[in-house]
N, C-alpha and C positions, 0 to 999 in steps of 0.2 A: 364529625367525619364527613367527607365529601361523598357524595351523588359518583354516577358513572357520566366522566369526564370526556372530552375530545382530548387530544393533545395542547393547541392552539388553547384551549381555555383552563389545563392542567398549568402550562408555563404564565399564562395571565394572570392565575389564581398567585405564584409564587411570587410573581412580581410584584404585585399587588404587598403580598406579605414583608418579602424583603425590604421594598421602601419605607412602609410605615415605623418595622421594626427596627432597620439599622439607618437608615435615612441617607440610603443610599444617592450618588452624585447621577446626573443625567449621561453622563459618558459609560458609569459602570453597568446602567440598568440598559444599556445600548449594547454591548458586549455582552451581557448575558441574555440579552434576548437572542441576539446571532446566535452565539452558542448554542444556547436549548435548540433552536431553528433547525441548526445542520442536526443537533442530535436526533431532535424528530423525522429530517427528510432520511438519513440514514436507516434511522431503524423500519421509515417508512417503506424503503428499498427492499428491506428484508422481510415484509411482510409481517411487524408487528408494529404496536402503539407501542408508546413509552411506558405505562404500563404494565405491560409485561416483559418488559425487557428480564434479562437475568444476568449473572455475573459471567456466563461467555459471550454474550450481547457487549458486555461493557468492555470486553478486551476487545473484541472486534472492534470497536468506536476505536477505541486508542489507535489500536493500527491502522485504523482509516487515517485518522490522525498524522503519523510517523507517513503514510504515503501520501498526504498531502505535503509533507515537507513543510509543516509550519517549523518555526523554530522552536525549541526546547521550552522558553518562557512562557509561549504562546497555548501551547499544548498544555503547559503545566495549569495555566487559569482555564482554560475550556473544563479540565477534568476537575479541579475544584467549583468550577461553579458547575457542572452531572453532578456534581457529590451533595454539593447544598441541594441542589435541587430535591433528589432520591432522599433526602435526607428529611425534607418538608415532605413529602409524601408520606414516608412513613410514619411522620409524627400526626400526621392525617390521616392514617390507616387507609391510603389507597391501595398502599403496597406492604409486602411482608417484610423485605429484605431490600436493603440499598445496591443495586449491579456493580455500585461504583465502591462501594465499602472500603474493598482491598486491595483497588488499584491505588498506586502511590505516586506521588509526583519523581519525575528524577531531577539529580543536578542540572542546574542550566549552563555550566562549562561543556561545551564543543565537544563531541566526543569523533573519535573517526570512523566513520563508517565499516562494517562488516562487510565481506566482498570475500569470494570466491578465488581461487589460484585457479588455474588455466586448466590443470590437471583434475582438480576437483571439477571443474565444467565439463570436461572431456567424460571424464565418471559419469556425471549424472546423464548426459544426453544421450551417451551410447545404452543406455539403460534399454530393453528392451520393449515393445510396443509392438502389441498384436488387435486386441479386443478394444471395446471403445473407450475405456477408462481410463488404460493406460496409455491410448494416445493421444486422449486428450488432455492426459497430465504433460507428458514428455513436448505435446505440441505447445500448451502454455512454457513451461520453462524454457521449451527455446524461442518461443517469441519474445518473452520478457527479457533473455539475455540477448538477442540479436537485434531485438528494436530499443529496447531501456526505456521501455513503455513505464507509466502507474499501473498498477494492476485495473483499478477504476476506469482506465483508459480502456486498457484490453481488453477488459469484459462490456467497455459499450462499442465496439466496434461494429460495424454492418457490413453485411455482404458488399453491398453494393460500395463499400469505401477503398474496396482493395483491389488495386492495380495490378494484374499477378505481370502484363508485362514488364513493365517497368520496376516489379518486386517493391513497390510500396504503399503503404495503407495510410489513408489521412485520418487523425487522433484529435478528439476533440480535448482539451488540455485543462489544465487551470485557468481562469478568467475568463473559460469560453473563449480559450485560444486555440485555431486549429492548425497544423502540425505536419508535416508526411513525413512516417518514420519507414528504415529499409531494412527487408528480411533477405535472408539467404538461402543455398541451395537447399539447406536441413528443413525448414520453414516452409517451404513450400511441397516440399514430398510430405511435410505429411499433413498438410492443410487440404491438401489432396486426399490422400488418408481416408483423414478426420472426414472430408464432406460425404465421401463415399458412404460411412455412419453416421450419416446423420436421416439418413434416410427421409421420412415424409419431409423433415423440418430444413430441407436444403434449402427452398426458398424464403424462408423466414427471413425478418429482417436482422438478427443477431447472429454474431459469426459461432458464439459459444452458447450452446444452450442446454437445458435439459433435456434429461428424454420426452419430456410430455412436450417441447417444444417454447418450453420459457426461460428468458436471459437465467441463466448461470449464475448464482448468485455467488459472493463475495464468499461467506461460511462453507461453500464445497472448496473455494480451493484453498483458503485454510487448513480444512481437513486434509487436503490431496498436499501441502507444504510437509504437515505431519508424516503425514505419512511415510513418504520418500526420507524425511532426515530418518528417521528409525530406520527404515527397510538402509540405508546408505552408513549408520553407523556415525551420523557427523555429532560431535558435538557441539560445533560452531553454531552461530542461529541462521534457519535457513527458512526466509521467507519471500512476495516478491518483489519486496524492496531490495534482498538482497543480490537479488539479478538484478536491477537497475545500478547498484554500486559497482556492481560486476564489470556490467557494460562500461558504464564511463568510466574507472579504473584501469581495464583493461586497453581500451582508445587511449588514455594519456600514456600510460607506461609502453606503447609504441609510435609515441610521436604524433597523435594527433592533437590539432589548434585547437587549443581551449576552447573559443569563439564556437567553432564548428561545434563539440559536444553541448556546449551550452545551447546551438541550435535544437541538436538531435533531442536534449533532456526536454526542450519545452519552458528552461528555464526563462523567467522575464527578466533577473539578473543576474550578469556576470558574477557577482560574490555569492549567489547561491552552490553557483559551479566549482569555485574555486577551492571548497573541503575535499574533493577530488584529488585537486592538484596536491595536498597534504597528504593523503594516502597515496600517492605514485612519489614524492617525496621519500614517506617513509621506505617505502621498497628500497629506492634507490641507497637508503642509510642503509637498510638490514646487505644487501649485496655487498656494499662495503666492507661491513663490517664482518661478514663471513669470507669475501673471495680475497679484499687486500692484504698482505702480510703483515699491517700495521693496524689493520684495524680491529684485532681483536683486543677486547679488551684487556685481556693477562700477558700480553706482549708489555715488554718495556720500552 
């Protein structure tokens, strides 16, 4: 049984094990180092060791996951090598229970993104906003639908990064690329709002914080997702990746240049962009096939 570990010498320990035992190649024992890495610096974000992570720590990873936009495949080996990992722990009696247990991998075929209709965005934003929760709920989803931020993005934003002339905020992105995305009239009332609430922590460096004045972590607005899909009735899934599908779904199915959304997303390549273009596709079938006189199916 092992001693009380760092993280850094828990992931060592594994490696260590893995090689001898499966003898493993020097490209795989590189991948699962990165791996374990983000998993550490993630859970480090939220304020615990790997450790103690638990099994809503280990959905959280995943969605971190799914907003990094890795592909399907990619995701699918991150979560199996958390799983070997949790899985050596326990056979080490560090830990009681694997976080990773009963997450499962999915299919690696392409699926289309989940995205909001226009009317369903109109719903939630008009939603009302008085006391500081809920505008700082309602201010998050429409920043996320108005800019098509990562949530990760939105939650590291600073005061000092947002331009309210010019209505845009510079984003620090993937690769440590940075980014100016643009908000609108809704966005800005109640960022206005919101700072009026935030009282002592106005000048702090984070635009989203807690009450005691510390970054906003990831797991509140998880909770604040839940919550509005119940309180809304939706049964679709409603997280903030899916205000980023939103956004750029909503941009192509009114004519705007791929190129350009591909700017605003922060993507590095244009075929990350282009699963979009297959969701404003599909619209364009379903219209078809409901508005043309031929395009129904039981027509002859």
């Amino acid at each position: 049984m092992m001693g009380v570990m760092d993280d850094q010498s828990l992931i060592v320990s594994f490696l260590e094990v893995e090689m001898r035992m499966r003898d493993l190649s020097r490209h795989t024992v590189i991948a699962y180092r990165s791996d374990l890495g983000e998993l550490s610096r993630f859970f480090s974000s939220m304020g615990i060791t790997l450790g103690e992570a638990r099994a809503e720590d280990g959905r959280l990873f995943v969605r971190h996951l799914l907003d990094e936009e890795y592909r399907q495949a990619t995701i699918n080996r991150k979560i199996s090598a958390v799983r070997s990992f949790y899985a050596h722990l326990q056979r080490e009696g560090v830990i009681a229970t694997n976080p990773f247990a009963l997450i499962k991998t999915r299919p690696v075929a392409d699926r289309l993104p989940t995205y909001l209709t226009e009317g369903e965005v109109e719903e939630l934003l008009t939603l009302p906003w008085d006391d500081r929760a809920s505008t700082e709920a309602l201010f998050i989803f429409t920043l996320l639908y108005e800019t098509g931020c990562r949530i990760g993005e939105l939650l590291g934003i600073k005061e000092g990064e947002i331009d309210e002339g010019r209505r845009r905020i510079r984003v620090l992105g993937k690769g440590r690329r940075q980014r100016y995305v643009f908000y609108g009239v809704r966005s800005a009332r109640l960022l206005s709002h919101y700072r009026s609430l935030k009282g002592d922590h106005l000048d702090g460096d984070w635009l989203f914080v807690t009450p005691d004045g510390r970054q906003l972590p990831m797991s509140t607005v998880g909770a604040m997702f839940a919550l509005y899909r119940t309180r809304l009735g939706w049964q679709k899934p409603f997280t903030p990746h899916v205000l980023r599908h939103t956004f750029a779904t909503h941009l192509l199915d009114r004519g705007a240049d791929i190129r350009l959304v591909q700017e605003l997303l922060g993507h590095a390549s244009i075929s990350t962009t282009q699963i979009y273009t297959h969701v404003s596709q599909a619209r364009l079938a379903e219209v078809y096939r409901s508005s043309h006189p031929h395009g129904r199916i039981n027509d002859e």
